[in-house]
GUKE-634494 format. One record per atom (N, C-alpha, C, O): residue in one letter; x, z, y. Coordinates in steps of 0.1 Angstrom, whole numbers, plus 5000, padded with zeros to 4 digits. Atoms other than C-alpha are relative to their C-alpha. Example, Ala and Ser with C-alpha at 12.3 -4.5 7.8 and 13.67 -1.06 7.14 Angstrom:
% GUKE-634494
pt res = A, c1 = 5009, c3 = 5000, c2 = 4988
pt res = A, c1 = 5123, c3 = 5078, c2 = 4955
pt res = A, c1 = 5009, c3 = 5000, c2 = 5012
pt res = A, c1 = 5019, c3 = 5007, c2 = 5012
pt res = S, c1 = 4991, c3 = 5000, c2 = 4989
pt res = S, c1 = 5137, c3 = 5071, c2 = 4989
pt res = S, c1 = 4992, c3 = 5008, c2 = 5011
pt res = S, c1 = 4997, c3 = 5009, c2 = 5022
This chain:
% GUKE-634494
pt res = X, c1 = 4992, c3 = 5004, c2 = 4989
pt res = X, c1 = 3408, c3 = 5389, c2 = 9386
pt res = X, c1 = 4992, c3 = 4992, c2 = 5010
pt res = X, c1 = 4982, c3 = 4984, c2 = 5007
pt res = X, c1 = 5009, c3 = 5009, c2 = 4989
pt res = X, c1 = 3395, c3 = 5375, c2 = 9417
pt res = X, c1 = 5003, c3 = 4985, c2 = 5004
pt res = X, c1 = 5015, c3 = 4982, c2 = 5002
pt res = X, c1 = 4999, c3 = 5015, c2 = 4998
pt res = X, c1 = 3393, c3 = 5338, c2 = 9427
pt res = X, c1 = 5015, c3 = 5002, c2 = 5015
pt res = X, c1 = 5018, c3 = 5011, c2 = 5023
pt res = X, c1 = 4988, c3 = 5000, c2 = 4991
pt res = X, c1 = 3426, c3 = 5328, c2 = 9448
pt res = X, c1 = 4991, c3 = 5000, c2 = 5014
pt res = X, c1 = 4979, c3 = 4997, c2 = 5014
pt res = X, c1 = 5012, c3 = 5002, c2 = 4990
pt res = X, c1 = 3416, c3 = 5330, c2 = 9487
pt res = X, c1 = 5008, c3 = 4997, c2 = 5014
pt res = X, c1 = 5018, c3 = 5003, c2 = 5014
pt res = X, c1 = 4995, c3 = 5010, c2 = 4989
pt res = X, c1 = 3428, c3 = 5311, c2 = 9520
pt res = X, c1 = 5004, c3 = 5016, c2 = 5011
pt res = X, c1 = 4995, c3 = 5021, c2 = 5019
pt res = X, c1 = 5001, c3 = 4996, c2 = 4982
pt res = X, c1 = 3447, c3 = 5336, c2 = 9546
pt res = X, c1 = 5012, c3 = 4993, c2 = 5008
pt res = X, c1 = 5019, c3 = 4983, c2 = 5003
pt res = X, c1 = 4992, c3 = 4999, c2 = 4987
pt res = X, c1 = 3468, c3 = 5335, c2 = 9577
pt res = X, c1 = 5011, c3 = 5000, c2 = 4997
pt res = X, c1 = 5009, c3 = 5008, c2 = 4988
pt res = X, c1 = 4986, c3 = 4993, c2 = 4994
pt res = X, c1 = 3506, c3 = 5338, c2 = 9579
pt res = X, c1 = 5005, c3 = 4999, c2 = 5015
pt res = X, c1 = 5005, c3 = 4987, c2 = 5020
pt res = X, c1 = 4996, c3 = 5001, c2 = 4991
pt res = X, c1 = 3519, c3 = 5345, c2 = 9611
pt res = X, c1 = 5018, c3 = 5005, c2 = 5000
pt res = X, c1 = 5024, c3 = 5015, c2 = 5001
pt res = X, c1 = 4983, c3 = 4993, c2 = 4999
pt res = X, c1 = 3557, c3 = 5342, c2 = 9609
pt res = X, c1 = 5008, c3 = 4998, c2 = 5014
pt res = X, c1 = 5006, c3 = 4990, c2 = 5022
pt res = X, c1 = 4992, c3 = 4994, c2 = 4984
pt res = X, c1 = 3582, c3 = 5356, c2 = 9640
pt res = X, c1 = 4991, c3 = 4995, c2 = 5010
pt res = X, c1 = 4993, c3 = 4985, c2 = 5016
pt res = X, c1 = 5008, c3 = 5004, c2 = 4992
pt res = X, c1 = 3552, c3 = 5356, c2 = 9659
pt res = X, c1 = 4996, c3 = 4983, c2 = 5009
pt res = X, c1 = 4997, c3 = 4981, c2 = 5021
pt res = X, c1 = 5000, c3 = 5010, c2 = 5002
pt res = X, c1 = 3544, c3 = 5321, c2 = 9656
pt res = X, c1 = 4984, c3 = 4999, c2 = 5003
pt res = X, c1 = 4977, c3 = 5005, c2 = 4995
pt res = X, c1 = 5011, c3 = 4998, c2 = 4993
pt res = X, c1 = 3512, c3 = 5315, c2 = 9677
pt res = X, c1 = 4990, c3 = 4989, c2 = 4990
pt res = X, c1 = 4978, c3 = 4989, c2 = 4989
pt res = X, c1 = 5010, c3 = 5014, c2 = 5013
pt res = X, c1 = 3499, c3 = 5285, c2 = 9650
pt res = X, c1 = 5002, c3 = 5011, c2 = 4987
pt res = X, c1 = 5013, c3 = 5018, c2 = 4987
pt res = X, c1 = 5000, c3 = 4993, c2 = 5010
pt res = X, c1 = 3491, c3 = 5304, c2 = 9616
pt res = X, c1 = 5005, c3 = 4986, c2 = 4988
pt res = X, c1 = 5006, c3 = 4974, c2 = 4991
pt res = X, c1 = 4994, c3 = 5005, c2 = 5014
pt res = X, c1 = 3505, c3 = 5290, c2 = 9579
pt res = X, c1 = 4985, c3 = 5006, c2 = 4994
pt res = X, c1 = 4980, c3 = 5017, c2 = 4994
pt res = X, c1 = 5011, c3 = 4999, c2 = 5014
pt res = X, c1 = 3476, c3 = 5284, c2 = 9555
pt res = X, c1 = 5004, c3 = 5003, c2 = 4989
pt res = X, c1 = 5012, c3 = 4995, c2 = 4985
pt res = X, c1 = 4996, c3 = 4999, c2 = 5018
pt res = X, c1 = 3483, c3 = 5297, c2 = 9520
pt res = X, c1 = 4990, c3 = 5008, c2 = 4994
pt res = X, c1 = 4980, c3 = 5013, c2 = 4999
pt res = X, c1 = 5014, c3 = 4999, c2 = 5011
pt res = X, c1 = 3464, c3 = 5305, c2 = 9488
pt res = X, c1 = 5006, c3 = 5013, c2 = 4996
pt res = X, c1 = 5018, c3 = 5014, c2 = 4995
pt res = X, c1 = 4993, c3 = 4989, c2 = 5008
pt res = X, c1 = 3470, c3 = 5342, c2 = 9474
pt res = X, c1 = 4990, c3 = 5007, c2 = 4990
pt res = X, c1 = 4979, c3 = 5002, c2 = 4988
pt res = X, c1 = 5008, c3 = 4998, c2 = 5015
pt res = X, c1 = 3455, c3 = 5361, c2 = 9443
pt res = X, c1 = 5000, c3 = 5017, c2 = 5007
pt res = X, c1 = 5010, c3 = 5024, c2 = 5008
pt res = X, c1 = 4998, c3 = 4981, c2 = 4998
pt res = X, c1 = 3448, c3 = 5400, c2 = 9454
pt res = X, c1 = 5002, c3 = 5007, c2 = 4987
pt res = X, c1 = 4999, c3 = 5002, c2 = 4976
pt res = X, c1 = 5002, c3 = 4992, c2 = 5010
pt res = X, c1 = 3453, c3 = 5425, c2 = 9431
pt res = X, c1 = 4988, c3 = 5015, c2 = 5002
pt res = X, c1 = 4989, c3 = 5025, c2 = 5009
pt res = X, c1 = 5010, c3 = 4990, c2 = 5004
pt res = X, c1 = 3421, c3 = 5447, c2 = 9418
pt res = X, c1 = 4990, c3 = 4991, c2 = 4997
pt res = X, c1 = 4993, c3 = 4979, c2 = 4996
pt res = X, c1 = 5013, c3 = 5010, c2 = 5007
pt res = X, c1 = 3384, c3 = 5435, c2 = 9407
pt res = X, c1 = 4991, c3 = 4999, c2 = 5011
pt res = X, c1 = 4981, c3 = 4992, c2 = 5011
pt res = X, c1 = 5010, c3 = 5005, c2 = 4983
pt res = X, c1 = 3370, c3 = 5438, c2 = 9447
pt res = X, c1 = 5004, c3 = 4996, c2 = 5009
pt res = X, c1 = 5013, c3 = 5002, c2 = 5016
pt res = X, c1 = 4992, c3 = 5008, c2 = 4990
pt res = X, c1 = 3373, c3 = 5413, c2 = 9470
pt res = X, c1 = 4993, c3 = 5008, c2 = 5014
pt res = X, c1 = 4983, c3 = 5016, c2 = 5016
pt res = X, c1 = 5005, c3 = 4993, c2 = 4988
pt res = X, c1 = 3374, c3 = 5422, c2 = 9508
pt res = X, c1 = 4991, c3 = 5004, c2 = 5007
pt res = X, c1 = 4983, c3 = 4995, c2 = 5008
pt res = X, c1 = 5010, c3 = 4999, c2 = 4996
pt res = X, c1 = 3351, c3 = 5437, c2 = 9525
pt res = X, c1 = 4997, c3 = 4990, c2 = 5015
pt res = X, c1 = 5005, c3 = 4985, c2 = 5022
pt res = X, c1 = 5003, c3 = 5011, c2 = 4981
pt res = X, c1 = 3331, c3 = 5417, c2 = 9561
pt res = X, c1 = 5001, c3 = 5007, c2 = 5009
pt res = X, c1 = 5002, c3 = 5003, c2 = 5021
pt res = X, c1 = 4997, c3 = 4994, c2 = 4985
pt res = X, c1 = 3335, c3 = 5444, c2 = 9581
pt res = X, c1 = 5014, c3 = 5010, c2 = 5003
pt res = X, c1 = 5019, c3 = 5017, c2 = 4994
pt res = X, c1 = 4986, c3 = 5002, c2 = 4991
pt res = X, c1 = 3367, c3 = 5451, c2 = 9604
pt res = X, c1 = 5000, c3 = 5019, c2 = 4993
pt res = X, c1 = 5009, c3 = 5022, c2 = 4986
pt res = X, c1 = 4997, c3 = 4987, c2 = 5004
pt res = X, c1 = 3362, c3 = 5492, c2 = 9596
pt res = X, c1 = 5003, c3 = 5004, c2 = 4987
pt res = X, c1 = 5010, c3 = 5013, c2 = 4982
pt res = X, c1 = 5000, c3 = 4996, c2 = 5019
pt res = X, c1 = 3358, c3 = 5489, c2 = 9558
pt res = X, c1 = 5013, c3 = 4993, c2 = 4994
pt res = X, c1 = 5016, c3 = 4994, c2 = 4982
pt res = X, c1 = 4990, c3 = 5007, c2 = 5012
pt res = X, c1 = 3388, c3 = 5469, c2 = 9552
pt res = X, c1 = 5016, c3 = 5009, c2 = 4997
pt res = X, c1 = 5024, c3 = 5014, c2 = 5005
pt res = X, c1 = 4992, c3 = 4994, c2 = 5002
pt res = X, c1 = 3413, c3 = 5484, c2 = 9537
pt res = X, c1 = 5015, c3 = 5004, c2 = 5005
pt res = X, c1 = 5021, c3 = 4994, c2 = 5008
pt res = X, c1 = 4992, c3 = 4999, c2 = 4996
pt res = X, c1 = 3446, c3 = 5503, c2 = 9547
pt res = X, c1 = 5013, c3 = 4994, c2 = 4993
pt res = X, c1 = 5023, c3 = 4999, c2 = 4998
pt res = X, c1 = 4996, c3 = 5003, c2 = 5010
pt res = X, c1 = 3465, c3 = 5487, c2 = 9520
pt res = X, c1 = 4996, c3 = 4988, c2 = 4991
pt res = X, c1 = 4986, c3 = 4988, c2 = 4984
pt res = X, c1 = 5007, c3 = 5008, c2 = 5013
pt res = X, c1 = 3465, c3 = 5454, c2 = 9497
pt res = X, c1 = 5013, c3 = 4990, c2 = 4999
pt res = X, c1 = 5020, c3 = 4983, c2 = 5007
pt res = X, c1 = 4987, c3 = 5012, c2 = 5004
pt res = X, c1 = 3489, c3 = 5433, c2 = 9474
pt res = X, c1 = 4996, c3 = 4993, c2 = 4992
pt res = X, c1 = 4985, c3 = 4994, c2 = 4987
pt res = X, c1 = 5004, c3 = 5013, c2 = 5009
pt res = X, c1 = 3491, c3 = 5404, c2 = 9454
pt res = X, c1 = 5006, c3 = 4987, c2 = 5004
pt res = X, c1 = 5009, c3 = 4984, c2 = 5016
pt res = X, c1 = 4989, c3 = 5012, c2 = 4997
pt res = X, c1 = 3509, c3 = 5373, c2 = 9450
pt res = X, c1 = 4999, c3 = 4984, c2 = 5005
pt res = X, c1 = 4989, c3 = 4978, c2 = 5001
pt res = X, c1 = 5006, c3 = 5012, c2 = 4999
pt res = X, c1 = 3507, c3 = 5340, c2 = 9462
pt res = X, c1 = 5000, c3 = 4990, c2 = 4994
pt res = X, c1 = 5012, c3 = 4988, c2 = 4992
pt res = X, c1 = 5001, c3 = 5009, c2 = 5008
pt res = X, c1 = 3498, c3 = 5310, c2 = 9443
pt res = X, c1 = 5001, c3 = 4982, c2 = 5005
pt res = X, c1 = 4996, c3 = 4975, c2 = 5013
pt res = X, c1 = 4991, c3 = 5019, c2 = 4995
pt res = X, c1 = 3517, c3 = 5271, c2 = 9445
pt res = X, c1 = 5005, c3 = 5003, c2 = 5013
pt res = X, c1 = 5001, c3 = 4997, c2 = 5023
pt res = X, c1 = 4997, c3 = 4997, c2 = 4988
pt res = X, c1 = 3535, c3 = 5288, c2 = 9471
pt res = X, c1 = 5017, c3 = 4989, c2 = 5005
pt res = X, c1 = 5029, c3 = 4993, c2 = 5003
pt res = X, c1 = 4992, c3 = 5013, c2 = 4999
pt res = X, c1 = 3557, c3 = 5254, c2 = 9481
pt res = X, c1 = 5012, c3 = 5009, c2 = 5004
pt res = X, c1 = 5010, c3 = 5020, c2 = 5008
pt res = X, c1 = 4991, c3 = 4993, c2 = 5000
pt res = X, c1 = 3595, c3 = 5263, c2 = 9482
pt res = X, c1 = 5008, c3 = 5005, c2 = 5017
pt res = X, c1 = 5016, c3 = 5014, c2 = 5020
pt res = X, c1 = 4998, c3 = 5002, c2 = 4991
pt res = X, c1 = 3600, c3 = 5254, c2 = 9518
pt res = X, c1 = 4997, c3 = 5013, c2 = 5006
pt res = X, c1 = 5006, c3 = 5020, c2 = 5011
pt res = X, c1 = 5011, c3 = 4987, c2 = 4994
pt res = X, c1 = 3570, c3 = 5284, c2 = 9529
pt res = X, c1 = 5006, c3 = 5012, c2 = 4994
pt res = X, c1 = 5004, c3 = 5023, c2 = 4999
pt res = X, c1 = 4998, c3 = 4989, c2 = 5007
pt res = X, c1 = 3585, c3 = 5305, c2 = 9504
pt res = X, c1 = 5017, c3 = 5003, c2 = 5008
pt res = X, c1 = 5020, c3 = 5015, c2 = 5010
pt res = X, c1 = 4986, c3 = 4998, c2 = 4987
pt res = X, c1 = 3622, c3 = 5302, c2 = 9526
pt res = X, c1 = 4997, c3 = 5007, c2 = 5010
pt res = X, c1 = 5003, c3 = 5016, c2 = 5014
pt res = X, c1 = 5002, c3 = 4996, c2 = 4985
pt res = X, c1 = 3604, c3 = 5307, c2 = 9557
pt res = X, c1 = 4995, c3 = 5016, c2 = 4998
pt res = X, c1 = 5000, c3 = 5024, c2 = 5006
pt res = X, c1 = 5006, c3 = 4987, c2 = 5000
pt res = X, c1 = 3588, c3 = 5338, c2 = 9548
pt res = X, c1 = 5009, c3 = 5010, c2 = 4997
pt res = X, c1 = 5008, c3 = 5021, c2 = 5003
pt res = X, c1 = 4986, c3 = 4991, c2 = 5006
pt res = X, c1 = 3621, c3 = 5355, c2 = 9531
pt res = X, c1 = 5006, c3 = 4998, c2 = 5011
pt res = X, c1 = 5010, c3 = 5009, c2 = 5015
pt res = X, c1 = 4989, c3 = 4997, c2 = 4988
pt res = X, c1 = 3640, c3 = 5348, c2 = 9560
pt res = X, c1 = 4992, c3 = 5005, c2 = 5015
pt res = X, c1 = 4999, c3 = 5009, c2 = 5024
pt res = X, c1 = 5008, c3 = 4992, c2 = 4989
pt res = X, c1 = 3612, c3 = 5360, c2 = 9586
pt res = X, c1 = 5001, c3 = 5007, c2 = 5005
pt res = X, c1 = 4994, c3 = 5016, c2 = 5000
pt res = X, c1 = 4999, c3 = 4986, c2 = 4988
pt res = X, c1 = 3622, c3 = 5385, c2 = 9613
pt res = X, c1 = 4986, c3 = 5006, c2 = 4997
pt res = X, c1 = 4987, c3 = 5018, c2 = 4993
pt res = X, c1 = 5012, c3 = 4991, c2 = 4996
pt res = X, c1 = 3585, c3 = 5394, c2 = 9616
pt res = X, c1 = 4990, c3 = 4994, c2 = 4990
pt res = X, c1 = 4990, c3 = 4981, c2 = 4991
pt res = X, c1 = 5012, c3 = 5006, c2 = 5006
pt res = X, c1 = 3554, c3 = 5388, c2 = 9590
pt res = X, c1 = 4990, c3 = 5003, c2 = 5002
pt res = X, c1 = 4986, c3 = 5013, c2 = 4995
pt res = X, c1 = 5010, c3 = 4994, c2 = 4999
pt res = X, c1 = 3524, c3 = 5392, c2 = 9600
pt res = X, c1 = 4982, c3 = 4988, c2 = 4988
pt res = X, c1 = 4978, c3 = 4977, c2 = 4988
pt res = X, c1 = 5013, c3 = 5004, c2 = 5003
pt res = X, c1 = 3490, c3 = 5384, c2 = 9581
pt res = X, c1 = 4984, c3 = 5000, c2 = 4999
pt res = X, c1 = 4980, c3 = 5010, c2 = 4993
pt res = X, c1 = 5017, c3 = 4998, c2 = 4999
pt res = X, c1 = 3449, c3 = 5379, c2 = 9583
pt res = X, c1 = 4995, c3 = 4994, c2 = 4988
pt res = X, c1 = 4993, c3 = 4983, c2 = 4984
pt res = X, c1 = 5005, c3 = 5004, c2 = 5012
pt res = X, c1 = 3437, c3 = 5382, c2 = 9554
pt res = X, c1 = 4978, c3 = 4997, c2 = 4998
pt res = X, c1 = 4971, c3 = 4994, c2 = 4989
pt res = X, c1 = 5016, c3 = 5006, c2 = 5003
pt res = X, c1 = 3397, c3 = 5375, c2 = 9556
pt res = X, c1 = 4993, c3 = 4995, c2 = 5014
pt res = X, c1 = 5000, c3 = 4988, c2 = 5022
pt res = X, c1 = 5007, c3 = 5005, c2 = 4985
pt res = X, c1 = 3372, c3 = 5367, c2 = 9588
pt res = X, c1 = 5001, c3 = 5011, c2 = 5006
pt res = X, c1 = 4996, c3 = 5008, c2 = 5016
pt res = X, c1 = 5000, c3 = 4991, c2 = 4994
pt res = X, c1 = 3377, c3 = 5402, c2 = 9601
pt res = X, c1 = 5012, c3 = 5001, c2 = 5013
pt res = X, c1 = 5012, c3 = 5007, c2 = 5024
pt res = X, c1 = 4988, c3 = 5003, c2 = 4989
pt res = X, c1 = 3411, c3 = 5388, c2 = 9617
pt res = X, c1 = 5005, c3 = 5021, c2 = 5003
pt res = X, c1 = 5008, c3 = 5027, c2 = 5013
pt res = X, c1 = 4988, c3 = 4989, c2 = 4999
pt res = X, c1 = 3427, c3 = 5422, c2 = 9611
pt res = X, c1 = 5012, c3 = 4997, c2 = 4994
pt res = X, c1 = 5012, c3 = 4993, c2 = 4983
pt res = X, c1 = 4989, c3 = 5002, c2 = 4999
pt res = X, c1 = 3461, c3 = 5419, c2 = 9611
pt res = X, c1 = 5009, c3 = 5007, c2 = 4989
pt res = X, c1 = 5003, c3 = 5018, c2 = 4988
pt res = X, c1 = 4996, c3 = 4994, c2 = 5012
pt res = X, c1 = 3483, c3 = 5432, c2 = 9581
pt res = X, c1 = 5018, c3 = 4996, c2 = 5002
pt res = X, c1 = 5021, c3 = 4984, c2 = 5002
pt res = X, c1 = 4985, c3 = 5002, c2 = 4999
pt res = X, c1 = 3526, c3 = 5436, c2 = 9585
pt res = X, c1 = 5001, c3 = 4997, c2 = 4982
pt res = X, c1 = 4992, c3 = 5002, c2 = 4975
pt res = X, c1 = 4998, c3 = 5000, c2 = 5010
pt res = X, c1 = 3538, c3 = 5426, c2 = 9550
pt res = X, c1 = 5014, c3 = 4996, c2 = 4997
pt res = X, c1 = 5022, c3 = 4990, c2 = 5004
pt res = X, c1 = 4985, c3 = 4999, c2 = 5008
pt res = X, c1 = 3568, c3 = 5430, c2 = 9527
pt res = X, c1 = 4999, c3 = 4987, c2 = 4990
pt res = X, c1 = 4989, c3 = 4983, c2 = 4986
pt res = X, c1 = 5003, c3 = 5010, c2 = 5009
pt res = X, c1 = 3578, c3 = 5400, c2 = 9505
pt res = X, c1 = 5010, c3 = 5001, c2 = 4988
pt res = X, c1 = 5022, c3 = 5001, c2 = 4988
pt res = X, c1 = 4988, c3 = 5002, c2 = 5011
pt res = X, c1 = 3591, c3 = 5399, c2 = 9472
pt res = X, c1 = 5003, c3 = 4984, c2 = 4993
pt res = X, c1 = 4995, c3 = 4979, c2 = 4985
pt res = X, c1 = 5000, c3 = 5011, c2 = 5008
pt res = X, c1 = 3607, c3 = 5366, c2 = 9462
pt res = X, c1 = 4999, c3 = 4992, c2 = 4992
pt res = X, c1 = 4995, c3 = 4981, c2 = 4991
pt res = X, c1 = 4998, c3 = 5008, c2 = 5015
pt res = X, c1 = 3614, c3 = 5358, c2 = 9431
pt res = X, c1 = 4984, c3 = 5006, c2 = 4990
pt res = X, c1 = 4981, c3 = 5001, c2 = 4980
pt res = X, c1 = 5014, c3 = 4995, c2 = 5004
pt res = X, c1 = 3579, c3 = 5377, c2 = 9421
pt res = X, c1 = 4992, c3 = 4990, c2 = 5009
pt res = X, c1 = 4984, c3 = 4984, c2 = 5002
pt res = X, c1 = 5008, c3 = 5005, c2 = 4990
pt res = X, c1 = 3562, c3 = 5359, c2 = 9453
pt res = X, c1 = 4986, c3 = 5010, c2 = 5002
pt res = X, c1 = 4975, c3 = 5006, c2 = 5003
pt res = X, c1 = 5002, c3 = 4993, c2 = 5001
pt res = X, c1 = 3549, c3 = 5388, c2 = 9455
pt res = X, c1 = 4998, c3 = 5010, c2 = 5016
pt res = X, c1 = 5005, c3 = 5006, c2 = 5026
pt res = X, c1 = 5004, c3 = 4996, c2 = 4984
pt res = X, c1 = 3535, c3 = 5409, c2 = 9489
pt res = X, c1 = 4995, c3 = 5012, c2 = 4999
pt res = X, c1 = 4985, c3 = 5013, c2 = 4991
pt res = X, c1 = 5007, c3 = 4991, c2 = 4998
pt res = X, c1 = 3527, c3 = 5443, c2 = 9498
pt res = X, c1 = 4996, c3 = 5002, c2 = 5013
pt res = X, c1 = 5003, c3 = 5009, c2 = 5019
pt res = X, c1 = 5005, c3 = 5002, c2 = 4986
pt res = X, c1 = 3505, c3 = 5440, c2 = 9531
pt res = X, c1 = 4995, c3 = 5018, c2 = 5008
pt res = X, c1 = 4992, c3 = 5027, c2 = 5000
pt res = X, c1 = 5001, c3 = 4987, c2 = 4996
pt res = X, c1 = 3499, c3 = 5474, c2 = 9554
pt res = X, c1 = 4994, c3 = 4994, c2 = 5013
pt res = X, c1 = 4998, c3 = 4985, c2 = 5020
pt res = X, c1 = 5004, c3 = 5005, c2 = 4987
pt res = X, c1 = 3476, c3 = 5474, c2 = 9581
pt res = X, c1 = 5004, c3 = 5004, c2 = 5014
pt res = X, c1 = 5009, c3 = 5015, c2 = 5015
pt res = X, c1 = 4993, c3 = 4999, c2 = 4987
pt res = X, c1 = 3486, c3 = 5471, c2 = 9617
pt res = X, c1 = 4990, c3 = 5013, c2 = 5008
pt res = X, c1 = 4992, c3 = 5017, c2 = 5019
């Protein structure tokens, strides 16, 4: 499993991002460049406070950046798993 890792949330287009910690699923972490990164990536997030975990379930719109490439990723959230399937924009 890969080390937990700092992205983005951007909820109902919310111009300041939410820091949070999340855990990917597979044995390789992202790639550095904006072409290589994948169309596809899930995994859950970790000490995800209950407050962040409201805001995100009730979010009209989710958007997140998951590494330095600042590509953008729409995501699905499952709650009670905390749980994320991200799709890129």
């Amino acid at each position: 499993m890969l080390a937990p890792q700092d992205i983005s949330l951007f909820l109902n287009i919310s111009l300041a991002p939410t820091h949070e910690k999340v855990e990917l699923d597979g044995e390789t972490g992202l790639p550095d460049s904006i072409r290589d990164m994948p169309d596809q990536v899930s995994g859950h997030f970790v000490e995800l406070e209950p407050s962040v975990a409201h805001d995100i379930e009730s979010a009209w719109k989710r958007v997140m950046m998951l590494n330095a490439t600042r590509v953008l990723y729409t995501f699905s959230y499952d709650a009670p798993a905390q749980r994320f399937t991200a799709v890129k924009r």
